[in-house]
N, C-alpha and C positions, 0 to 999 in steps of 0.2 A: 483498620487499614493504616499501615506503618508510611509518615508523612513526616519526621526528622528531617530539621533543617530548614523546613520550605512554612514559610506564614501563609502562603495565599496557594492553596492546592485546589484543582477542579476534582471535585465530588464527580465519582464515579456513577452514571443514572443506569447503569446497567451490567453491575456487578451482582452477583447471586439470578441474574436472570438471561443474561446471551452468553454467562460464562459462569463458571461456580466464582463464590463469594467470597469462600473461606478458602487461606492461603493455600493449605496443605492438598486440602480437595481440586485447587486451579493447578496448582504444582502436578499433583498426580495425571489430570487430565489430559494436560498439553506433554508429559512424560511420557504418556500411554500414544499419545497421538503418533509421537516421532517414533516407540516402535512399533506400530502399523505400517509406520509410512515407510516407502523404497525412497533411495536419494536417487533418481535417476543421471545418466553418465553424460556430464559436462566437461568442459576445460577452461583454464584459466580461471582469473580471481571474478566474485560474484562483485558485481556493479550495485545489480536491480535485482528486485523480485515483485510478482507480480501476486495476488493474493485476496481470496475473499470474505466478507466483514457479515455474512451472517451468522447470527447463534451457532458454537464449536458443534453444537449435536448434530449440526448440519454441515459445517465448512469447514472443520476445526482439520479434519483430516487431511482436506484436500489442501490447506494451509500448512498444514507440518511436512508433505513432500519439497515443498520450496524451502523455509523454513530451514528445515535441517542442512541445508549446504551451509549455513554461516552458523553451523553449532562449530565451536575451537576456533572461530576468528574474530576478532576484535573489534569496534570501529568505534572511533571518537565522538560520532552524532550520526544520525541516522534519520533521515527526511523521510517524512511519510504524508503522500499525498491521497488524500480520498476526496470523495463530493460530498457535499453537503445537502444532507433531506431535509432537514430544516430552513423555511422560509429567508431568506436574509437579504436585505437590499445590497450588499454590497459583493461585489465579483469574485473577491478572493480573504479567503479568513483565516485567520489562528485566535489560537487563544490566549485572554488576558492575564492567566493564570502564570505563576513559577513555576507549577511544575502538575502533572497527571497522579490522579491515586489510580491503582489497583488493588487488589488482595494482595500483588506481592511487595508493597511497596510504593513510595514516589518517586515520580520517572519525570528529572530535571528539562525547565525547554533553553533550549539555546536562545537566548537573547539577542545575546550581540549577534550570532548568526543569522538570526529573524531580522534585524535592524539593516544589517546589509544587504541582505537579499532586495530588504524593501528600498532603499537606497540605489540598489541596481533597477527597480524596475521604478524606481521614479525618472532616473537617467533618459529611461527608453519613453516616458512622460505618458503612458497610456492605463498603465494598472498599477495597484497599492494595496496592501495589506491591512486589512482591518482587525484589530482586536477585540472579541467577546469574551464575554464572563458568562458562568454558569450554562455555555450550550447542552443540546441532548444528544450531540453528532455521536451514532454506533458506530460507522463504517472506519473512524481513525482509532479510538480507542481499543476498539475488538483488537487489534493489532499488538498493542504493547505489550498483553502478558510472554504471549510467544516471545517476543523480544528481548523481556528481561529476562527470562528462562535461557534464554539463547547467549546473553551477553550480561554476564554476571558479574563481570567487572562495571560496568555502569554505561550511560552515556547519552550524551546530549541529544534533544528530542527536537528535532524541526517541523512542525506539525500545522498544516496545509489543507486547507477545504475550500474547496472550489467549488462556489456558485456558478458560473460562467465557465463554460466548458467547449465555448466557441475556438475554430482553429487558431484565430489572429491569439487569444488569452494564453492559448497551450504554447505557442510560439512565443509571444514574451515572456513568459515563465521560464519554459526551458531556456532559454538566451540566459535571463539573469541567475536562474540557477549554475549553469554552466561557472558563468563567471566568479559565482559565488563559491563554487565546490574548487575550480580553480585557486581560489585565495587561499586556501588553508594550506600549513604546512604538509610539508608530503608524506611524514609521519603520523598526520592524523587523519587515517581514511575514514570514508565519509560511502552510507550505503543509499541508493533509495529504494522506495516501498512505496509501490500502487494500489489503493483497495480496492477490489471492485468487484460487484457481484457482474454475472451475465443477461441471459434472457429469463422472463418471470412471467407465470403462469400461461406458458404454451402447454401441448401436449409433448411428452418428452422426444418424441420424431421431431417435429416440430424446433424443438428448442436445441435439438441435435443437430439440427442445418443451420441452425440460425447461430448458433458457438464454434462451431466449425470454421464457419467464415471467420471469425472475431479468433480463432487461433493463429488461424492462415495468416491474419492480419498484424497479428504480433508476430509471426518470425520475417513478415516483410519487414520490421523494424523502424517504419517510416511514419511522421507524424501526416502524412500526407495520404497514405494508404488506410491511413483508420478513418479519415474524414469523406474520404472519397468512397467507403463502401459506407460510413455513413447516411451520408448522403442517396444513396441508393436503395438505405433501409432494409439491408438486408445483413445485418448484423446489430446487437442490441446491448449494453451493458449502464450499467446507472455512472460507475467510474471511469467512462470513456474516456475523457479530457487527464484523469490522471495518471492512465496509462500511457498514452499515448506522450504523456509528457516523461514521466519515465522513463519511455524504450526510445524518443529523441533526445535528452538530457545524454541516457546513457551510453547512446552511440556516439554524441560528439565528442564524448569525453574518452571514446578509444574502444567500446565494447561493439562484439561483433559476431557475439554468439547469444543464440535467443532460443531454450529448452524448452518444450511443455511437460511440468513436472507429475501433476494429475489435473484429470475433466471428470466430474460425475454430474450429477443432476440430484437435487432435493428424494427424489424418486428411490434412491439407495437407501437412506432411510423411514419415509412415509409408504414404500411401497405404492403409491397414486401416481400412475405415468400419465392421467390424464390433466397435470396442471403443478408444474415443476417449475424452479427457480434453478439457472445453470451454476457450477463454481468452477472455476482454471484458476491452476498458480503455475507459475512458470520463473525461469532462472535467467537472469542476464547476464554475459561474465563475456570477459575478454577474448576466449578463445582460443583459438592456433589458426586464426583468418578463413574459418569457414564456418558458418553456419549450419546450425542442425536443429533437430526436436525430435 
C-alpha cells in the first residue's frame, strides 16, 4: 500500500477482506460497479451523498449509483461522516493519523479543517472531537476507495465517527459544520458523505417497510423528521445521526433536492429473504427548487 509523503498512516484492518487488497483487483471492482450502476436523473451540483459501508459484495453496487454523479467533478476535501461500532467513550471521533491507506493509495486528512470544525463546536461549549489511533472503524474507510477512484486529482479527508447520535449532537455538528464549510474559499468546494447501513436481520418484507420509511425520511430533508420517526421506531439504520446530519448540513447550505439513487437488501445477493441487512444511497444537490426521488 502506496503511503508517499505521510510518516503516521492508519493501517488499513480491512483491506483484502470488505474490499479486495490489491490495487489493480479494488480498481477493477469499483470500475465494474459504476458500469452496473444507472446515475439516476438529478439537478444541480451534488452537496451530499448518502451511502452504504458494508462489504462491496454486498453494498459496493448500491454505493456506485450515488457515487457516479461526482465521477468528472472535483472537490478540495470531502467530509465523511459514519458511526462508530467500536466501543469509545467519547461522542465524537476522528483520527489521529495524517492520512488513510487503501490499496489505492494514501488519502491525506484535513487538519487544519479538523482543528476548526473542532474550535466551532467548542464555541457552541457542548461537543469536541476526539483523536484515535490505530481504530477498527469499517463504515468510514469502506468509503474512500470509491472516492479516490472518483477523485483522482486528490483531496483532503474530513473523517467523522459518531459515538453519540442523539438529536441535540446531530444539531451541533451540523451548526459547526455549516460554518466550517462556510469558511472555505468558494473555489474549493467541499462534498459530504453519510455511511450508513439500514435495517439488519428482518425478513426482507419486513425490512422493506422498515427502509421505506427511512427513504420517505430522507426526501423530507429535515433533522427533525429522522428523529421523530425515530423515535416511533419505525425506521432503523446504524448511521442514523450521520445522515441526518448530512441532509441538514446540506440543506442549510442551499441544497434542496434529495434523489434515491438505489435500495436493495443483502437478499440480492445471499438469495435468504428470511434475514437481510437493507442498503440506500442517495443524491443531494441543489436543484431547480423542487424536490424529487
Amino acid at each position: 500500500m502506496e503511503s508517499a509523503g505521510f510518516s503516521d498512516v492508519r493501517p488499513s484492518p480491512i483491506a483484502g477482506h470488505w474490499y479486495p487488497g490489491k490495487p489493480g483487483e479494488l480498481r477493477a471492482a469499483i470500475e465494474g460497479f459504476f458500469q452496473q450502476a444507472s446515475l439516476p436523473e438529478f439537478s444541480g451540483q451534488v452537496a451530499g451523498l448518502i451511502v452504504p459501508h458494508a462489504g462491496y459484495i454486498y453494498s459496493g453496487l448500491t454505493a456506485a449509483h450515488a457515487f457516479k454523479a461526482i465521477i468528472g467533478v472535483e472537490y478540495a476535501r470531502i467530509i465523511v461522516l459514519s458511526p462508530s461500532h467500536m466501543p469509545y467513550s467519547q461522542p465524537l471521533l476522528t483520527t489521529a493519523h495524517d492520512a488513510y491507506a487503501t490499496p489505492l493509495g494514501a488519502v491525506p486528512v484535513d487538519r487544519a479543517a479538523l482543528a476548526a470544525l473542532n474550535r466551532f463546536l467548542g464555541e457552541a461549549g457542548k461537543l469536541s472531537i476526539a483523536a484515535v489511533r490505530n481504530d477498527q472503524e469499517h463504515s468510514l474507510e469502506i468509503e474512500l476507495p470509491f472516492l479516490q477512484v472518483t477523485q483522482p486529482q486528490g483531496f483532503g479527508l474530513v473523517p467523522l465517527m459518531m459515538m453519540d447520535q442523539s438529536a441535540s449532537a446531530s444539531r451541533l455538528l451540523s451548526s459547526a459544520l455549516v460554518r466550517l464549510i462556510q469558511s472555505f474559499p468558494p473555489d474549493e468546494p467541499t462534498l459530504l458523505v453519510a455511511s450508513s447501513d439500514l435495517s439488519h436481520f428482518y425478513t426482507e418484507s419486513a425490512a422493506n417497510h422498515l427502509d421505506s420509511t427511512l427513504a420517505q425520511a430522507v426526501r423530507e430533508f429535515t433533522l427533525e423528521s429522522f428523529y421523530q420517526h425515530k423515535q416511533r421506531g419505525d425506521m432503523e439504520a446504524c448511521g442514523l445521526a450521520p445522515m441526518a446530519v448530512v441532509l441538514q448540513t446540506s440543506h442549510l447550505l442551499g441544497a434542496n433536492q434529495v434523489t434515491i439513487a438505489d435500495y436493495r437488501t443483502s437478499a440480492a445477493v445471499t438469495g435468504d429473504r428470511s434475514s437481510v441487512v437493507g442498503y440506500l444511497s442517495a443524491i443531494i444537490s441543489t436543484g431547480n427548487g423542487s424536490a424529487h426521488a
